[in-house]
C-alpha positions in Angstrom: 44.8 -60.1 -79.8 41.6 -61.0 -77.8 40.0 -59.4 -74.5 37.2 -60.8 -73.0 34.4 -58.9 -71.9 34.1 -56.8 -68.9 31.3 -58.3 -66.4 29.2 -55.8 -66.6 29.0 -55.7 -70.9 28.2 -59.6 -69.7 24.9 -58.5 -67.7 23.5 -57.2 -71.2 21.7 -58.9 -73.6 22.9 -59.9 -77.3 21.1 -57.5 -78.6 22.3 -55.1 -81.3 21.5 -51.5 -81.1 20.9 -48.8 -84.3 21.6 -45.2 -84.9 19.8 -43.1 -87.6 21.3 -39.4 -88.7 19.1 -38.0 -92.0 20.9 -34.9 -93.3 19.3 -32.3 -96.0 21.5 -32.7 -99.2 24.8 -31.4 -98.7 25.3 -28.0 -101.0 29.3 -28.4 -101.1 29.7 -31.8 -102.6 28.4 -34.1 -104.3 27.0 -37.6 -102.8 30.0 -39.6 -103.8 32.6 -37.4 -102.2 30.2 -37.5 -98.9 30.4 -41.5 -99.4 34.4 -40.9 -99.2 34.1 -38.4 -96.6 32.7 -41.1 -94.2 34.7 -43.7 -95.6 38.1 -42.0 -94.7 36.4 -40.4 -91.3 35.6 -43.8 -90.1 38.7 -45.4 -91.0 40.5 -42.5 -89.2 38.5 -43.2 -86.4 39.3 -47.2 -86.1 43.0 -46.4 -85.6 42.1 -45.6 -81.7 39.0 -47.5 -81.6 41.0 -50.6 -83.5 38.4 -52.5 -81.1 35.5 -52.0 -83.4 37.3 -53.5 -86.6 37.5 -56.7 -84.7 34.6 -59.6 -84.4 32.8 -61.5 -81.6 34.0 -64.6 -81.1 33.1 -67.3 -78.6 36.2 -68.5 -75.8 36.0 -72.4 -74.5 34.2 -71.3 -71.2 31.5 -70.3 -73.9 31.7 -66.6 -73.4 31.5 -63.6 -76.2 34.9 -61.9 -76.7 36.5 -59.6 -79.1 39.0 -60.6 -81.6 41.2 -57.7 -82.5 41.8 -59.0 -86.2 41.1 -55.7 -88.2 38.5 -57.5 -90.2 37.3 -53.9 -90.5 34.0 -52.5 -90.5 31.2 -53.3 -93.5 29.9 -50.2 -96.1 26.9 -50.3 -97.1 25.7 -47.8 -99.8 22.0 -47.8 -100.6 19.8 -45.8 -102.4 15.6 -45.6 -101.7 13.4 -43.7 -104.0 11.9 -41.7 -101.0 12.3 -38.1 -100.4 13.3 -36.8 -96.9 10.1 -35.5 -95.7 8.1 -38.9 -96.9 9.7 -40.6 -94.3 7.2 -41.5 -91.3 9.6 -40.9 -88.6 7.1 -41.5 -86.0 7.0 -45.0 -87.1 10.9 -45.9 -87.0 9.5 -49.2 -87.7 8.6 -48.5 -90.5 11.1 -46.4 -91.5 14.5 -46.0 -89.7 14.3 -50.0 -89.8 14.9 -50.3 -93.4 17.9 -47.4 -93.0 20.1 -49.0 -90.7 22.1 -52.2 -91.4 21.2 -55.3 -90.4 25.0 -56.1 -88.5 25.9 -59.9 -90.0 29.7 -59.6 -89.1 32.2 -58.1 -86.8 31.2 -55.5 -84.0 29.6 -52.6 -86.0 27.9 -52.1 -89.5 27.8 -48.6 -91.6 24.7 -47.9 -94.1 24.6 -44.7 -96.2 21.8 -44.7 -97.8 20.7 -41.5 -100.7 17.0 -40.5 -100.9 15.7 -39.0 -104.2 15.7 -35.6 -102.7 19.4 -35.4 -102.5 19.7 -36.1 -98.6 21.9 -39.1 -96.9 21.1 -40.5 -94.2 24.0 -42.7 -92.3 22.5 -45.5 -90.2 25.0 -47.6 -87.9 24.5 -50.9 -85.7 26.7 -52.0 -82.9 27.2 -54.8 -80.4 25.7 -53.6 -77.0 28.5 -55.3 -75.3 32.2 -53.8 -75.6 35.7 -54.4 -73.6 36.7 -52.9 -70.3 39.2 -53.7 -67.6 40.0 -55.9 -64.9 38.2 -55.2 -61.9 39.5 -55.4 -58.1 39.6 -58.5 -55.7 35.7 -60.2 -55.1 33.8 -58.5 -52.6 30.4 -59.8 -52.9 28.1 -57.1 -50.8 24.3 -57.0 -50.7 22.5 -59.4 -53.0 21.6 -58.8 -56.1 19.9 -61.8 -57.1 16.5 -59.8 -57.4 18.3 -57.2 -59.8 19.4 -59.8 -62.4 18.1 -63.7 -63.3 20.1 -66.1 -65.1 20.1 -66.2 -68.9 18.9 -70.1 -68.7 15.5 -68.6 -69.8 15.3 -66.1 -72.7 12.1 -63.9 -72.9 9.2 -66.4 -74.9 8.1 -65.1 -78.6 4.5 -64.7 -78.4 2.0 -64.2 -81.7 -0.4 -62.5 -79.4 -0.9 -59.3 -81.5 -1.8 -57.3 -78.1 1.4 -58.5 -76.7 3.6 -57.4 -79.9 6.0 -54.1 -79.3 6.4 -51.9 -81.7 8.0 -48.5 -81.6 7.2 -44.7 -81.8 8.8 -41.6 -82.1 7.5 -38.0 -80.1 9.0 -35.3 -79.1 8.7 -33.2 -75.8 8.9 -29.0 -75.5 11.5 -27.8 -73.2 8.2 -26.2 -71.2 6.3 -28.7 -71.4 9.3 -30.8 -69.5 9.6 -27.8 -66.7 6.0 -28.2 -66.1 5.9 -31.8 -65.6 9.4 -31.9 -63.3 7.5 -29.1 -61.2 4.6 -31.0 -60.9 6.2 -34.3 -59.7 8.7 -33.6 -57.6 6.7 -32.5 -54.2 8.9 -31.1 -51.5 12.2 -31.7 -52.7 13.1 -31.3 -56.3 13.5 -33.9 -58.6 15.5 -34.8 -61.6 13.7 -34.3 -64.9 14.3 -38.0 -66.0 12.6 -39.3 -62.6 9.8 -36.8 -63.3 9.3 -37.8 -66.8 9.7 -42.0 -65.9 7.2 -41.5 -63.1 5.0 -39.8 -65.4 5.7 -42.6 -67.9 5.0 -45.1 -65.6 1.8 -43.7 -64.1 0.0 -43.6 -67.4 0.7 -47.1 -68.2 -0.6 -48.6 -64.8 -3.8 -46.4 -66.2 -4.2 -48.2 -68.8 -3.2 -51.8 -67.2 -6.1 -50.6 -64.9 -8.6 -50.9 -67.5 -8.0 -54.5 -69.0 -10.9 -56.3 -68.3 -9.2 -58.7 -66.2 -6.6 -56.0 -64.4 -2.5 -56.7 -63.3 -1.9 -55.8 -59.4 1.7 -54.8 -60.5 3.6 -53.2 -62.8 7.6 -52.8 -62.8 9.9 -49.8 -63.9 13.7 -49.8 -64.6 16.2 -46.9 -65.5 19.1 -47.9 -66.6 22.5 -45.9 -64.7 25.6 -44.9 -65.7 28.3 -45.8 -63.8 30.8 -45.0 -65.5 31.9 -41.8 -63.9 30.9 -43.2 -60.4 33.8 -46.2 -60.7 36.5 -43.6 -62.2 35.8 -41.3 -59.3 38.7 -42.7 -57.2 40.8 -45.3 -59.8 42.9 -44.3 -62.5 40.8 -46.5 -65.0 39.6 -45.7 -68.3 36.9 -47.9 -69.4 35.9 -48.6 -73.1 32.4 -50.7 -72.7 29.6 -50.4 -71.0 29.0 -49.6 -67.3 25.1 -50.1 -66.7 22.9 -51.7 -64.5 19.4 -51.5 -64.2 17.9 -50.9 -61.1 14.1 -51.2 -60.8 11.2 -50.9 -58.6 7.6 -52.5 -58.5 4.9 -51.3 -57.0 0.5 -52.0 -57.1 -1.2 -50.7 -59.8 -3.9 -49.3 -57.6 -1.3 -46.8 -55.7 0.6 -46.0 -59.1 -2.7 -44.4 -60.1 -4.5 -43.7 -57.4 -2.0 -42.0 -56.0 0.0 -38.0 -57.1 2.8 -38.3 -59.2 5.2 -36.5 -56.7 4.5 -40.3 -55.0 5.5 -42.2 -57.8 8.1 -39.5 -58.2 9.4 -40.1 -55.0 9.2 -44.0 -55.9 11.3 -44.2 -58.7 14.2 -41.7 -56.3 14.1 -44.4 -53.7 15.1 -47.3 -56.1 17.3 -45.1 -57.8 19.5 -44.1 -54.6 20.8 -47.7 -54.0 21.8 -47.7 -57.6 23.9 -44.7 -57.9 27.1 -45.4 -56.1 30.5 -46.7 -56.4 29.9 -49.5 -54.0 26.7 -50.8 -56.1 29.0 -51.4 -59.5 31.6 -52.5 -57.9 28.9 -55.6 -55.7 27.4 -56.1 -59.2 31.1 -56.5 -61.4 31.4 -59.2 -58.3 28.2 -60.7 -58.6 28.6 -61.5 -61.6 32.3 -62.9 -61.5 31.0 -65.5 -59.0 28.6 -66.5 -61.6 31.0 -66.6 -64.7 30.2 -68.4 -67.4 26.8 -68.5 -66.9 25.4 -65.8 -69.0 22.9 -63.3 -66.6 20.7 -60.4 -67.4 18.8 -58.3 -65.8 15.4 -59.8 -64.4 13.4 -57.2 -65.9 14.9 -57.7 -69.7 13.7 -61.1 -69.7 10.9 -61.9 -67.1 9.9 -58.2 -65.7 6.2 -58.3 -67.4 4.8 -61.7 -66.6 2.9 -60.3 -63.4 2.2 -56.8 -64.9 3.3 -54.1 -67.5 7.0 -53.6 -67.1 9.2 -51.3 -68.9 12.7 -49.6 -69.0 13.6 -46.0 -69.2 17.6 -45.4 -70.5 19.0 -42.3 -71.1 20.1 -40.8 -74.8 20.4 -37.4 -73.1 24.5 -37.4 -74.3 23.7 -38.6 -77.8 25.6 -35.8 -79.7 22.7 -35.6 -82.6 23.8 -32.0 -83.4 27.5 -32.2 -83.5 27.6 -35.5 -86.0 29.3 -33.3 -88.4 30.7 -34.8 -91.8 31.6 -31.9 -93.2 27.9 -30.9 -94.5 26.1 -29.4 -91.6 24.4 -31.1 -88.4 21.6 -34.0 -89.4 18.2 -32.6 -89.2 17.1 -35.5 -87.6 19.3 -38.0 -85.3 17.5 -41.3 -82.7 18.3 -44.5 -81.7 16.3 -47.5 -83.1 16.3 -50.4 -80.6 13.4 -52.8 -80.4 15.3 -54.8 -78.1 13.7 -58.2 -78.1 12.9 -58.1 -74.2 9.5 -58.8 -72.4 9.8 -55.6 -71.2 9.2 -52.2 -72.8 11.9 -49.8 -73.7 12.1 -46.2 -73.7 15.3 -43.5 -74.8 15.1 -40.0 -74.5 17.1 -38.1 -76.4 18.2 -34.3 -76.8 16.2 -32.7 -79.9 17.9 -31.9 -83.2 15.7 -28.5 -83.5 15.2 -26.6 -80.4 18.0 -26.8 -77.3 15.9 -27.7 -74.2 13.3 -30.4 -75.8 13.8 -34.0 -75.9 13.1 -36.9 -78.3 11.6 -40.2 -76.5 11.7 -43.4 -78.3 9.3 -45.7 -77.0 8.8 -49.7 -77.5 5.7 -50.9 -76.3 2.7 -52.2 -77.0 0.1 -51.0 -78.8 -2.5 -50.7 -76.2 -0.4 -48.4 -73.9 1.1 -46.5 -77.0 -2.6 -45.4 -77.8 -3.6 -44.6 -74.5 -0.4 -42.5 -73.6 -1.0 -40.5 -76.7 -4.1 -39.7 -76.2 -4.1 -39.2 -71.9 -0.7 -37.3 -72.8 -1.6 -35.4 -75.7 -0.3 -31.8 -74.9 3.0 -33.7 -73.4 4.4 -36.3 -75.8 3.8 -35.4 -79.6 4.3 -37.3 -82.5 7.5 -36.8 -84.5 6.5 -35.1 -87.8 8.4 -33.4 -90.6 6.8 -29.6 -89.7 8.8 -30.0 -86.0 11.9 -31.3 -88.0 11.4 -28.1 -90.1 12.2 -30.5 -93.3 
């Protein structure tokens, strides 16, 4: 059996995405029995989600689609003469890299991997692109040729070391989060991811201000979910992704010249047109009159070549504290995703310690990286192993 990809999995790019779960050494069994554990959880779980034993395969109009073969899923089991609290978190680079598989075949990849403490930690890599349903008839509304580009031209490698992304780990306090959505959201209140992505995208426009020779732009995406927004009135259960990736650009010199409840107000405005029913259902079609040319969004692949670009998703569902084996909640949960794009990448996530703070993964350069900790300092913290309590 084989289903081809929903359009909007096709707007994504082939990019595979990790998660990492570290979890203190389980009291009630011993490491091999936790091996089993997962072994028989995950097989349990492939008998509704038979999807992800299949493999991508390429049709004859040259698109990815699944093959439901029940190739299965591949096991790894390592072992790394680390303890738990020697791994630099805050550097998932460093180390969450070398704890999640590197996926080689089929749709998803399983790595358990014991430290010399005792702990496990269970890395997993997927496919960003999944199956979903048809759509209805082609209605092409509004254009959205300045929301995606065609794939014809990849984002360019460059050796320039200022110009490399790398990744970073913080975490944020649930007060220090209250603070900053008070602060930016002026007469009407806004949503703490606007707050914190207008924040985000303030500071780097400060630092793009001080290059010797300064960008006049700089570009922001969110990604939206719109998922519940298409089942609101259909009968449809979809099993995929349903994103897009709105984003707005603006001068540098207003970005930080001007108060955050502007840039605030910014990010609501590009937001708005993003957020509906009719704008997923104009982007499925958009896409369908393009098919089989391969698109993306225009900020994956060409957002930064007139100014510091960079896109904010949302991890705020990642259910770090309820991945439950069997041997308590992981101490420790975050996606790993160095996506390969021009463009930065940032994911918030829920905290593993304290209900209320978040986790931000950020992908950028080193230049902004350093200047956001240190303008940011009593805001976004480095991960360490005295927050995790480990």
């Amino acid at each position: 059996m084989k289903y081809l990809l929903y359009n909007l999995d096709l707007i994504l790019p082939p990019v595979h995405v990790s998660v990492c779960f570290c979890y203190k050494k389980p009291r009630n069994m011993t490491n091999s029995m936790a091996h089993e554990t997962l072994k028989t959880a995950l097989a349990e779980t492939l008998v509704s989600y038979y999807a992800f034993a299949g493999e991508i395969v390429t049709n004859p109009t040259g698109e990815p689609e699944i093959l439901c073969n029940n190739r299965g899923v591949d096991f790894m089991e390592a072992g790394a003469d680390v303890d738990l609290r020697e791994l630099n978190l805050y550097d998932p680079d460093e180390s969450i890299a070398k704890l999640v598989p590197i996926k080689k075949h089929g749709v998803i990849a399983i790595q358990v991997t014991q430290l010399k403490c005792g702990s496990i930690v269970v890395g997993c890599t997927f496919d960003s692109g999944c199956i979903l349903h048809e759509h209805a008839p082609c209605i092409v509304g509004r254009d959205l040729s300045t929301r995606c580009t065609y794939l014809s031209r990849p984002p360019q490698e460059t050796t320039n070391p200022d110009s490399i992304l790398v990744s970073r780990l913080y975490y944020i306090k649930a007060d220090a989060l209250d603070d900053l959505q008070a602060l930016a959201s002026g007469s009407k209140r806004r949503t703490k991811l606007e707050s914190f992505s207008a924040f985000l995208w303030k500071l780097v426009a400060k630092h793009a201000a001080t290059d010797p020779v300064p960008s006049k732009n700089s570009k922001l995406g969110i990604v939206v979910d719109g998922r519940r927004r298409l089942m609101e009135q259909e009968n449809n259960t979809y099993f995929g992704n349903v994103l897009s990736i709105p984003f707005g650009g603006q001068m540098i010199d207003d970005l930080v010249n001007k108060p955050l409840s502007w840039v605030t107000e910014v990010v609501h405005r590009f937001l708005e047109t993003a957020v509906t029913k009719e704008h997923f259902l104009n982007l499925i079609d958009w896409v369908e009159t393009r098919r089989p040319t391969p698109t993306v969004s225009r900020i994956y692949s060409t957002g930064s070549e007139d100014g510091p670009a960079f896109v904010v998703s949302s991890g705020r569902s990642f259910p770090v504290t309820q991945v439950n084996f069997g041997w308590g909640s992981p101490v420790f949960g975050s996606y790993h995703f160095p996506w390969g794009g021009n463009a930065g990448y940032v994911m918030p996530m829920p905290s593993s310690v304290e209900d209320g703070d978040w986790m931000v993964y950020l992908h950028l350069t080193k230049g902004p990286l350093k200047f956001i900790e240190e303008e940011a300092s009593q805001v976004l913290k480095p991960i360490d192993n005295n927050y995790l309590k480990i």
